[in-house]
C-alpha positions as CSV (number, residue, x, y, z in Angstrom):
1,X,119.6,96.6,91.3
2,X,119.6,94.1,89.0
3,X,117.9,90.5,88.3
4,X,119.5,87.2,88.6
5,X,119.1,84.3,86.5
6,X,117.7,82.7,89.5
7,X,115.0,85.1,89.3
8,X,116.1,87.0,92.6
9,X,116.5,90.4,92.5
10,X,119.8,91.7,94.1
11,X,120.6,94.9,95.1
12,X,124.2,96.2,94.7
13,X,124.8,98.3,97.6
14,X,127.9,98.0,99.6
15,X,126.9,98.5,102.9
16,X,124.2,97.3,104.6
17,X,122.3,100.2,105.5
18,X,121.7,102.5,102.1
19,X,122.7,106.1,103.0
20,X,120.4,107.6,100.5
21,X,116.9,106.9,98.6
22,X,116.0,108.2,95.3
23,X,115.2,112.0,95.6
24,X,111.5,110.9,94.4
25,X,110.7,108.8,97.7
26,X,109.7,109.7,100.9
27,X,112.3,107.5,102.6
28,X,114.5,110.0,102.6
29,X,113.8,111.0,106.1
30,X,114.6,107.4,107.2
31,X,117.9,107.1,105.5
32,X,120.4,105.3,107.2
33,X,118.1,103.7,109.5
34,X,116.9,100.9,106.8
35,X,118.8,97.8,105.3
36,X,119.6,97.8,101.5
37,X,117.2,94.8,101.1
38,X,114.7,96.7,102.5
39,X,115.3,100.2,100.4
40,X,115.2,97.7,97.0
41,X,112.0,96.3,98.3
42,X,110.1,99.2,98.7
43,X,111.6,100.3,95.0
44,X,110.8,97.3,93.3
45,X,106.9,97.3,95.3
46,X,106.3,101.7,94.0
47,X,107.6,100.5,90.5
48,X,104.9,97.5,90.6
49,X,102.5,99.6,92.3
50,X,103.0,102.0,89.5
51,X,103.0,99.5,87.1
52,X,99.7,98.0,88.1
53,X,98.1,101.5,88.0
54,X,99.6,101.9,84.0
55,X,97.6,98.8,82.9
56,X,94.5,99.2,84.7
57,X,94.6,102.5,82.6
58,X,94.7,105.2,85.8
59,X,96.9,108.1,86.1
60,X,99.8,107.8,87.3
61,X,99.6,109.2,91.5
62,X,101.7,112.2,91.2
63,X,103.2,113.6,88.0
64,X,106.2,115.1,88.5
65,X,105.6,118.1,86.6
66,X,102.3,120.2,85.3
67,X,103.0,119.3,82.0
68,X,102.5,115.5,82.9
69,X,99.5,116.5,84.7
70,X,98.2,118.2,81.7
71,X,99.4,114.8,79.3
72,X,98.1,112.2,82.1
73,X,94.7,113.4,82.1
74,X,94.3,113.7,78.3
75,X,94.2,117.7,77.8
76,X,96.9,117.5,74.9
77,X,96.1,113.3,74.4
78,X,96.4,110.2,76.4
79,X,98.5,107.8,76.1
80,X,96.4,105.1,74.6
81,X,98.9,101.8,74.2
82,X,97.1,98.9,74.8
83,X,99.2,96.1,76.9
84,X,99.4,92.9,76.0
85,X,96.9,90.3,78.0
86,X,99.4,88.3,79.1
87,X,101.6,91.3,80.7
88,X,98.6,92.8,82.0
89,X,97.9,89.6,83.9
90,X,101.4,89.3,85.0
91,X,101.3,92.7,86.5
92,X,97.9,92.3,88.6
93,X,99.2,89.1,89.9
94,X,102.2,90.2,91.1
95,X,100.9,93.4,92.4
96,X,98.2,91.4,94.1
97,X,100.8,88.9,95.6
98,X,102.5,92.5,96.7
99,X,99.6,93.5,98.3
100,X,98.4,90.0,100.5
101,X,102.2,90.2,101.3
102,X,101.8,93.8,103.0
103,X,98.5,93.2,104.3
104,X,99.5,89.4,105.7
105,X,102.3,91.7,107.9
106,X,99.8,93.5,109.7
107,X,98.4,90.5,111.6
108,X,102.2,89.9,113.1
109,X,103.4,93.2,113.4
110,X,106.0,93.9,116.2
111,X,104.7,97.5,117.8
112,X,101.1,97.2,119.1
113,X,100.7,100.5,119.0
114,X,100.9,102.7,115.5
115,X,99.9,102.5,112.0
116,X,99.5,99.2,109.8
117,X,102.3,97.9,108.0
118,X,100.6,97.8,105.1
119,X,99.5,101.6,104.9
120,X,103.0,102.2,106.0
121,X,104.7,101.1,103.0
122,X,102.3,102.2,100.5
123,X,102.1,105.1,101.7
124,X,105.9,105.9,101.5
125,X,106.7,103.8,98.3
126,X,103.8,104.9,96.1
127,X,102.9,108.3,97.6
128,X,106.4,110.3,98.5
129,X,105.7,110.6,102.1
130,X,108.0,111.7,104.4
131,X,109.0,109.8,107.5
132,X,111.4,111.6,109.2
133,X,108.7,112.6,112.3
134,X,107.1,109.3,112.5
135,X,107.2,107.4,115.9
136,X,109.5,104.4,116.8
137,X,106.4,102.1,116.5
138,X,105.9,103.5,113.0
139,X,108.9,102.8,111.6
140,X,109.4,99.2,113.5
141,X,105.7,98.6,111.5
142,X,107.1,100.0,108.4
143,X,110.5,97.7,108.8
144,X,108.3,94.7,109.2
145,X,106.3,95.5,106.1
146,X,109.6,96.1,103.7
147,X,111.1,92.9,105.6
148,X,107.7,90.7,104.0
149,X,108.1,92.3,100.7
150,X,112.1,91.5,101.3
151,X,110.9,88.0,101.1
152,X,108.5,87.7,98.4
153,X,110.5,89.8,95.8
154,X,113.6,87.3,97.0
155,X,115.8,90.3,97.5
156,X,119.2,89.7,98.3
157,X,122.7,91.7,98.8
158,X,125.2,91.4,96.4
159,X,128.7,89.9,98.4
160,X,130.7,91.6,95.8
């Protein structure tokens, strides 16, 4: 995944569903069932998610080991870099824009029945859930959620 100088962020995969997701997400029960813009979209939103929580100065949601545990919460020190105003500000924004995105989804979304779009997404992109068991009107919700944050991160496929 990379950035263009348009601003657009493009995703380099050759097909167009994405056989795989990073071992840390919980997409990886819905492998082959989503569209590469839609697996970059739901990276790019836990990596601002993420962000946002960094420079608002809480932990991080799950450390991936007990020793970052023990470092996140200050046992052996915390990290204590202070961010620059303007970066901090660019970070809430966007993750705020993120968020109205997600949320904005939920008033359209295509199954009637299930979960929001919105707790869908940020559920599975910041919180390693699983979805392999979830119902059809679950992962249509969850589709129309990455599809909104598709569009507002300007996601494309690379033709090359």
């Amino acid at each position: 995944m990379s950035i263009s100088a348009a601003g657009n962020w493009t995703s380099t995969g050759a097909s167009a569903v994405c056989p795989c997701w990073c071992p840390s997400s919980g997409l990886n029960g819905f492998a082959g069932n989503i569209a590469a813009e839609q697996l970059a979209a739901a990276e790019l939103y836990g990596e601002l998610m993420a962000r946002n929580r960094g420079v608002m100065g809480l932990p991080r949601i799950h450390p991936h080991s007990a020793a970052g545990l023990v470092l996140d919460e200050g046992i052996f020190g915390q990290n204590t870099s202070v961010h620059e105003p303007e970066f901090v500000e660019r970070v809430r924004r966007r993750a705020a824009a993120a968020i109205l995105m997600v949320r904005t989804s939920d008033g359209d979304a295509p199954a009637s029945t299930g979960r929001k779009p919105s707790a869908l997404v940020h559920v599975v992109a910041c919180y390693d859930t699983d979805a392999a068991a979830w119902s059809r009107a679950d992962l249509r919700n969850l589709c129309h959620g990455l599809d909104a944050l598709v569009g507002l991160f300007r996601v494309r496929r690379d033709s090359s």
